[in-house]
KOLMAR-450596 format. One record per atom (N, C-alpha, C, O): x, y, z. Coordinates in steps of 0.1 Angstrom, whole numbers, plus 5000, padded with zeros to 4 digits. Layout:
XYZ ...
***
This chain:
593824143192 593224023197 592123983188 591324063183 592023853184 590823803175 589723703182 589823633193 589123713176 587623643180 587223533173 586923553161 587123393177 586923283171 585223323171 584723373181 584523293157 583023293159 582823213147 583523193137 581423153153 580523053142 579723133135 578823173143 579523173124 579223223111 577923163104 578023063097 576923213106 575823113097 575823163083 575623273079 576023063077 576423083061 575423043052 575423103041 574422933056 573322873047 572222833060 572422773071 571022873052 569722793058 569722643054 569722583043 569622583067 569922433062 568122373057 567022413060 568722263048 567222163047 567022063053 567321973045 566622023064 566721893072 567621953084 567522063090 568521843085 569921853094 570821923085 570921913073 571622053099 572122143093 573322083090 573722013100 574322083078 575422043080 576622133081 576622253085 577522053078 578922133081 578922293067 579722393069 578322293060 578022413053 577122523060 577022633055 576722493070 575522563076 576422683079 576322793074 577422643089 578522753095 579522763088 579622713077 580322853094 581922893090 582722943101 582623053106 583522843107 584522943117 585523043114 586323033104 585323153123 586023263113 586623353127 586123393138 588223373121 588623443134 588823563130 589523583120 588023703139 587923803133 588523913144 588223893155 589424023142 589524103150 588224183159 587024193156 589024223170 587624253181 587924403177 589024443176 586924473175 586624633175 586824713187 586324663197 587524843185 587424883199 586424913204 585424953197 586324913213 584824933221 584425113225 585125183232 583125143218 582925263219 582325303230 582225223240 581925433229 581725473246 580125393249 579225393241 580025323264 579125263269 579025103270 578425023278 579925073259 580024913256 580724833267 581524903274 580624723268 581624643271 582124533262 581624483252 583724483270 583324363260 583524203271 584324183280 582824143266 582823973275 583323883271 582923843260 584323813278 584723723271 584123593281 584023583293 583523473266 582923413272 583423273275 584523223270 582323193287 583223063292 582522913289 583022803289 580622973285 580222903281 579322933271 578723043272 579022833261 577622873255 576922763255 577322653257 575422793251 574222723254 574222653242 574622703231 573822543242 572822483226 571522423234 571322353243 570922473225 569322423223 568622383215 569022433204 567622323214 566722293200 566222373193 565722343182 566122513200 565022623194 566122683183 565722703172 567722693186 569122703177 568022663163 567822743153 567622533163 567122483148 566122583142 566322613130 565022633150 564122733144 564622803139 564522803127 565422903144 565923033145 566723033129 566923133123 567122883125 567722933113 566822923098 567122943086 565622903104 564322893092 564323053088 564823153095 563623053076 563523223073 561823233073 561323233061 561023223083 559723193087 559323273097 560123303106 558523313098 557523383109 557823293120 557623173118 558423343132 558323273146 558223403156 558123523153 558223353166 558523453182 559723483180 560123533190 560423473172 561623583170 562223583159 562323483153 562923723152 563423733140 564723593139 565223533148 564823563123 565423463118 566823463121 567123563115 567823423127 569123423122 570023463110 570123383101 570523593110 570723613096 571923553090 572923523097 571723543071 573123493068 574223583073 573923703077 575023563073 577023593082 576623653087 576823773084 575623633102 575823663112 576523583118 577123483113 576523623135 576423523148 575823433146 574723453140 576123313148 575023223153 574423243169 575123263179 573323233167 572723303178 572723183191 572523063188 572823223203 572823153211 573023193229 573723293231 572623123239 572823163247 574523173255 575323093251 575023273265 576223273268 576323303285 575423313293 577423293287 578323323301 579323323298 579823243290 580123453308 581023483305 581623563315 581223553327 583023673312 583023763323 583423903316 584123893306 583024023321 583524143315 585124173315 585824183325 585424173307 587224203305 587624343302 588724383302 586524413298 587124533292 585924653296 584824613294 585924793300 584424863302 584625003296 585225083302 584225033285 584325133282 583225253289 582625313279 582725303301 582625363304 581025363311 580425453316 580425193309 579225123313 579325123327 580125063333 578125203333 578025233349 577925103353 578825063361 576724993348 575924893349 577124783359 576824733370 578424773350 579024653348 580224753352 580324873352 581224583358 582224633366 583424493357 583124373354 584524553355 585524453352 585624363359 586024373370 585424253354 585324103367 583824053366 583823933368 583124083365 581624083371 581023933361 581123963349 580523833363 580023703356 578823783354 578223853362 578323743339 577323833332 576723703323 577323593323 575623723317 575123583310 574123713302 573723813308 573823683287 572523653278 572923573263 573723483260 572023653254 572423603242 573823643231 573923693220 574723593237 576023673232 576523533221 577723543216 575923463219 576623403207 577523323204 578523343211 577723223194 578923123195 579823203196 579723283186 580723233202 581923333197 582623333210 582023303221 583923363211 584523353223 584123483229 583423463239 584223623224 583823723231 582623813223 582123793212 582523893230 580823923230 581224113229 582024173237 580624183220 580824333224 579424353230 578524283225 579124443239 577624463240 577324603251 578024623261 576124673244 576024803254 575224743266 574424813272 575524603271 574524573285 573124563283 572624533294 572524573277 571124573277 570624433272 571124383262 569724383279 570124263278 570524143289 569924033291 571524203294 572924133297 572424123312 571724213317 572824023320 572523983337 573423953346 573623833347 574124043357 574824003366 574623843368 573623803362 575323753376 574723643381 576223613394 577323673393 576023543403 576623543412 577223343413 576523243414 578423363413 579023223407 579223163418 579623053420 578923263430 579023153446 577823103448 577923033458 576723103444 575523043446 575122903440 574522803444 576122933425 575722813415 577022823406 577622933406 577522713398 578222753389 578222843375 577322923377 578522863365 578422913355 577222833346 576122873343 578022693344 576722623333 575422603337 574522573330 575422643357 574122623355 573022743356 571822713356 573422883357 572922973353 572722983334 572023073330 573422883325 572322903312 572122733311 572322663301 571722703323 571122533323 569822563332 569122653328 569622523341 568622493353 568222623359 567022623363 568922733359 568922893368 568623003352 568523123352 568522923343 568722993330 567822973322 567022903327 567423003306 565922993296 565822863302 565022853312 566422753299 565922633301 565122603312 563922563310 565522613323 565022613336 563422703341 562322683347 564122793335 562522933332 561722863322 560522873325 561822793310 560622713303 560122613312 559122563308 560722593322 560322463325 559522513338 558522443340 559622613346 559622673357 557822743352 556822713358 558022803342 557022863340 556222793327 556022903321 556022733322 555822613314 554722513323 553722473317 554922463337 554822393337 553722433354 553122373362 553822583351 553222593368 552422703361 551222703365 552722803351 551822913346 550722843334 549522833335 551522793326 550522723313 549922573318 548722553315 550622493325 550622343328 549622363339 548822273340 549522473349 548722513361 548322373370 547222333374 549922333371 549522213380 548922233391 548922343397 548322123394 547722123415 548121963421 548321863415 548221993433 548321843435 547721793434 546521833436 548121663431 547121483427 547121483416 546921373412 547421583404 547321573389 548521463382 549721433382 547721433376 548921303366 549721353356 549021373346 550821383354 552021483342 552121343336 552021233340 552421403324 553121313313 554421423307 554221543308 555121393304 556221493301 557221423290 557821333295 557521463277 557921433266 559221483271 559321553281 560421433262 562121463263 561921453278 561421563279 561921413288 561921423300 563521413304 563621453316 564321383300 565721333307 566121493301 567121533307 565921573293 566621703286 566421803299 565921773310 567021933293 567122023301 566122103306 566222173315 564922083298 564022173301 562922023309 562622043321 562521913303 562221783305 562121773320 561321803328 563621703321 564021653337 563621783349 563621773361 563421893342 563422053352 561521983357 561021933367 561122033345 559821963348 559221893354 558121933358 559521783355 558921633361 559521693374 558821663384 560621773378 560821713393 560321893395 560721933406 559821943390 559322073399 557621993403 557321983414 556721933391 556021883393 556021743409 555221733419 556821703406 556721603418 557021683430 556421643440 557621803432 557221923441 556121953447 555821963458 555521963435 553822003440 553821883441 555021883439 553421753443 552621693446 551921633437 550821593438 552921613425 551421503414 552521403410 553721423412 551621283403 552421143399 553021233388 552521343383 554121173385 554921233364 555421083363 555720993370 555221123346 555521013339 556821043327 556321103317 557821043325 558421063319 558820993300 559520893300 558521023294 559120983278 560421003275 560821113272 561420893274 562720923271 563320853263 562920743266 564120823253 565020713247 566320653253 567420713254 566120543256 567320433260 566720403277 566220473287 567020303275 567420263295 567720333302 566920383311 569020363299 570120453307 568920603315 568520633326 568620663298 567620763306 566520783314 566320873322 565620653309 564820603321 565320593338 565020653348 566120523334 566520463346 567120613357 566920623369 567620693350 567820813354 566620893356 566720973365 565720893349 564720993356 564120903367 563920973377 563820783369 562920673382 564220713395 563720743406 565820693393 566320623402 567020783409 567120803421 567220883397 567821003403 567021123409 566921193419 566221113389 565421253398 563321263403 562421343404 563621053406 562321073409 560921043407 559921033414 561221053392 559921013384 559120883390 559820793395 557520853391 557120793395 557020653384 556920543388 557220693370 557520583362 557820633345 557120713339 559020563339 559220603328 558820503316 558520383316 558920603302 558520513290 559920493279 560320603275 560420393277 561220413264 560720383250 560220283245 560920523245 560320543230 560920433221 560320383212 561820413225 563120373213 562620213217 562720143207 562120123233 562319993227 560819993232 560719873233 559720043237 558320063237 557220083226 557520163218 556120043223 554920073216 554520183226 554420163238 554420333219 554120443226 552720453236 552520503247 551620373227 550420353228 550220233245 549720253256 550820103238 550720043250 551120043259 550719953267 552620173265 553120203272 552120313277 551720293289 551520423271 550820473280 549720373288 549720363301 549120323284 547720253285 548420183301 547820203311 549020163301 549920073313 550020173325 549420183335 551220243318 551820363332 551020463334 550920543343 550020453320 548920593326 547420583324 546620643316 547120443334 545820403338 544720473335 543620453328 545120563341 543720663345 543720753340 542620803339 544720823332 544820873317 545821043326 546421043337 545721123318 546621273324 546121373324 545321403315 546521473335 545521613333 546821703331 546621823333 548621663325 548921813318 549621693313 550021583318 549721763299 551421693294 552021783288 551521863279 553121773292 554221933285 555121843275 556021763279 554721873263 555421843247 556521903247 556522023250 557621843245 559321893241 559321793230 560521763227 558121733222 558721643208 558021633195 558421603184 556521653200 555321653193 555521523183 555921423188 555321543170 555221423161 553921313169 552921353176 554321173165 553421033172 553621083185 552621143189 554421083193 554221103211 553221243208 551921223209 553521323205 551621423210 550621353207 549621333214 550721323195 549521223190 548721123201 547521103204 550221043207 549320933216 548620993225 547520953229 549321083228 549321173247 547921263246 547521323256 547121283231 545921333232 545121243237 544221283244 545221123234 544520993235 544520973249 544120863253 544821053256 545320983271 544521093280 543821053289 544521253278 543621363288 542521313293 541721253286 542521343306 541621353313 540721483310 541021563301 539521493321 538521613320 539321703320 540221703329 539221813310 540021953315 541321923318 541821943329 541821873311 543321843307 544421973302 544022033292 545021993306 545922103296 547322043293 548121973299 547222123278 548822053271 549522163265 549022243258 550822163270 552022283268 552322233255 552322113252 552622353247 553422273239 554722363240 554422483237 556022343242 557122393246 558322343236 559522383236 557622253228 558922203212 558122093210 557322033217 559022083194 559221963185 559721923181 559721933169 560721853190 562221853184 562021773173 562321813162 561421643174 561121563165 560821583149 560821503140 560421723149 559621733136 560821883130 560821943119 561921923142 562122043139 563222063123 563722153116 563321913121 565021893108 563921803097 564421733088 562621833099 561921783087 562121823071 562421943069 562121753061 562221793048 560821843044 560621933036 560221793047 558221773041 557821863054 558521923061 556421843055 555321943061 555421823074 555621693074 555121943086 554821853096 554121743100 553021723095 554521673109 553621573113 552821613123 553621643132 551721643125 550721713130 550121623137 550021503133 549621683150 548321563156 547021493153 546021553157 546821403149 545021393138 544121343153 542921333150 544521313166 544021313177 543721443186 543921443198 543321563177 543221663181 541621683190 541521753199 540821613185 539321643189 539021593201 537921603206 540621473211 540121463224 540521563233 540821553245 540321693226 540621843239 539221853235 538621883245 538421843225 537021873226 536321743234 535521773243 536521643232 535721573242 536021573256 535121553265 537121583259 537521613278 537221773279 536921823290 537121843268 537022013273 538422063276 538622163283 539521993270 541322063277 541222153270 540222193264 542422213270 543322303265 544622283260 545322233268 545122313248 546322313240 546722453242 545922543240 548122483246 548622603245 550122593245 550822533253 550622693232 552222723228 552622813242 551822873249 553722823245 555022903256 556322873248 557122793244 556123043250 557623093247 558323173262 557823263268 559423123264 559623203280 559523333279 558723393286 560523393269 560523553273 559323653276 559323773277 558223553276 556923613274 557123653299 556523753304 557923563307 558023533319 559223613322 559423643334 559823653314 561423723317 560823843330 560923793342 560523923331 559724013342 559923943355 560723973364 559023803353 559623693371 560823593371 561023513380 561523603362 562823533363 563123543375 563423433381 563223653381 564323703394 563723573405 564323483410 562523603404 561223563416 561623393414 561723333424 561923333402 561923223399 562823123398 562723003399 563823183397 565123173405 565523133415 566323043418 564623223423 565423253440 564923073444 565622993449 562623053437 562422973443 563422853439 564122833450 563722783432 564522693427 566122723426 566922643422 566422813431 567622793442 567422733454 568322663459 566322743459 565922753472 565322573471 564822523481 565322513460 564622343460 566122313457 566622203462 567022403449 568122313449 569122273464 569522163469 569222413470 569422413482 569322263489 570122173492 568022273489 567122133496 567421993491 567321883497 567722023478 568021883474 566921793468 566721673467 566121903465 564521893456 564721903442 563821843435 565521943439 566121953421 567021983422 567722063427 567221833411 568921833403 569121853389 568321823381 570321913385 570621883372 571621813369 572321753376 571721843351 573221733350 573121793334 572421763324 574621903335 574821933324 576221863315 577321813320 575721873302 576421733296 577521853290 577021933282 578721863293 579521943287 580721893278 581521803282 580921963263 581821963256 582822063252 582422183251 584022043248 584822183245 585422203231 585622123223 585722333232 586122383220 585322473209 584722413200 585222573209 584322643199 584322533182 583422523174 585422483181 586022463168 584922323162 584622283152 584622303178 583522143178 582322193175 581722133166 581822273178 580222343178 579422233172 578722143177 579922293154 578722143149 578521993155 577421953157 580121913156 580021803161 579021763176 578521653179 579021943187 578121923197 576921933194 576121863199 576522033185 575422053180 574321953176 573121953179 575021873169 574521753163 573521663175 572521593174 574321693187 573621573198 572421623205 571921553214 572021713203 570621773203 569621673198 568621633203 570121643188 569121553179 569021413177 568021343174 570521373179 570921253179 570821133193 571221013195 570021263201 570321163216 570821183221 570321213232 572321183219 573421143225 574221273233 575221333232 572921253241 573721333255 573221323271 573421203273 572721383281 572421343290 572421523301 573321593305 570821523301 570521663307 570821783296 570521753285 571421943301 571922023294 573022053288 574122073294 573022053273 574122053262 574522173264 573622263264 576022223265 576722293268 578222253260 578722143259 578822423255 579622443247 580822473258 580722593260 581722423265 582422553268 584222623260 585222553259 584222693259 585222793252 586222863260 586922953255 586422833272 587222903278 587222843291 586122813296 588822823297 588722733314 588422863325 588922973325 587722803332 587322903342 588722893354 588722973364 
***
């Protein structure tokens, strides 16, 4: 039996191109004692995918050349070589990689239960994405009610999680998105009390409008000019997540950095980076609550799915490009 897998072949400069990978179909090894092996139904893409292929100091080691490409999975155990943990059949999710199947001693690795939720959305909304947004936005963001959110990529997966756990508690959100379409979707679906379009808006005179009275959290998913404006905008004791930049993440040159840095010194806020796995410990806890809003019909998602491992790059690409709607999902296999 062989293994279709994505291959990282070159550190890209900018946007990664079609040299970045290699699809490569490789026999599967037998499995030694303790392993299993998974074969998977979906995989994750995210923007952090972009970091991971820099060869830079981050919150986690680099992606190596001819490895995996690294990435999040779901799948189910097909084979057990002698792993108490895991049972043949059993729907399992972590970082198992573009690849149809996964060998792994379990560690790591997470039962999940496919009658509660489907597959894509335990590594969408029940999954990292959902947990940055989950804890992102209630641990670092330390909303309370009455507070004003501003919230960058808002229609994305981690974005749209946010704005509507916030309108939970109880505060106005403002969403940042590109196109109509995604506006219109965060006001009409999931809520938002009013949105901005980057793409046909002046950033600046758009805030000044929808956010009168200015903001006490804004959680960055883009940084570049949108952090920039959105300093300009804190209220007293403001706090600002920063959770990405997508915008700046396929740069050739040095970042674009905020030069509106000194209105955290005149309101007295706070700027602070989150990385989830720092939260992995209350995942369980965090879960249950936001099953428990989904239940209710308090949070929705909307995962944008494409197929074929063989596509990877061409999905890959829409990370960056826009062109997609909620959480970008690979899948490789019919359930």
């Amino acid at each position: 039996m062989n293994n279709k897998q994505i291959i990282f072949k070159k550190r890209p400069v900018g946007v990664p191109n079609a040299d970045t990978w290699q699809l490569e179909s490789n026999p599967i090894p037998e499995l030694k004692e303790g392993e299993i092996l998974v074969e998977h139904y979906y995989i994750s893409l995210d923007p952090a995918m972009r970091g991971w292929m820099n060869d830079t100091k981050s919150y986690i080691p680099p992606v190596a050349i001819d490895d995996v490409m690294r990435a999040g999975s779901i799948g189910k155990v097909i084979q057990n070589n002698g792993n108490s943990k895991f049972e043949i059949g059993d729907v399992v999710t972590s970082w198992g990689g573009v690849q149809q199947y996964a060998i792994t001693n379990g560690e790591g690795w997470y039962k999940v239960d496919t009658r509660l939720a489907s597959m894509p959305k335990y590594i969408g909304i029940l999954g990292m994405p959902g947990m940055t947004a989950y804890f992102g936005i209630t641990e670092v963001g330390k909303i309370k009610e009455g507070d004003i959110v501003l919230v960058s990529g808002a229609a994305g997966a981690v974005g749209s999680v946010v704005g509507q756990i916030a309108k939970i508690k109880g505060c106005t959100v403002i969403g940042i998105a590109g196109g109509q379409e995604k506006c219109d979707y965060l006001r009409n679906e999931l809520g938002f009390d009013e949105a901005i379009d980057y793409k046909s808006e002046n950033i600046y005179t758009a805030l000044k409008k929808k956010c009168p009275k200015g903001i006490d959290v804004y959680f960055d998913n883009v940084g570049g000019k949108i952090l920039d404006a959105a300093l300009m905008k804190l209220r007293m004791h403001a706090r600002v997540v920063i959770c990405g930049a997508i915008s700046q993440y396929n740069n050739k040159t040095r970042i674009d950095g905020p030069s509106n840095y000194l209105s955290l010194l005149v309101t007295r806020s706070t700027m602070q980076g989150m990385v989830v796995t720092d939260y992995a410990k209350n995942f369980g806890n965090a879960a249950k609550q936001m099953g428990t809003w989904m239940q209710e019909g308090k949070l929705k998602s909307k995962e944008d799915i494409y197929e074929g491992i063989e596509n990877f790059h061409e999905t890959y690409n829409r990370l960056f490009s826009g062109d997609k709607k909620g959480k970008l999902i690979l899948k490789v296999k019919e359930e």
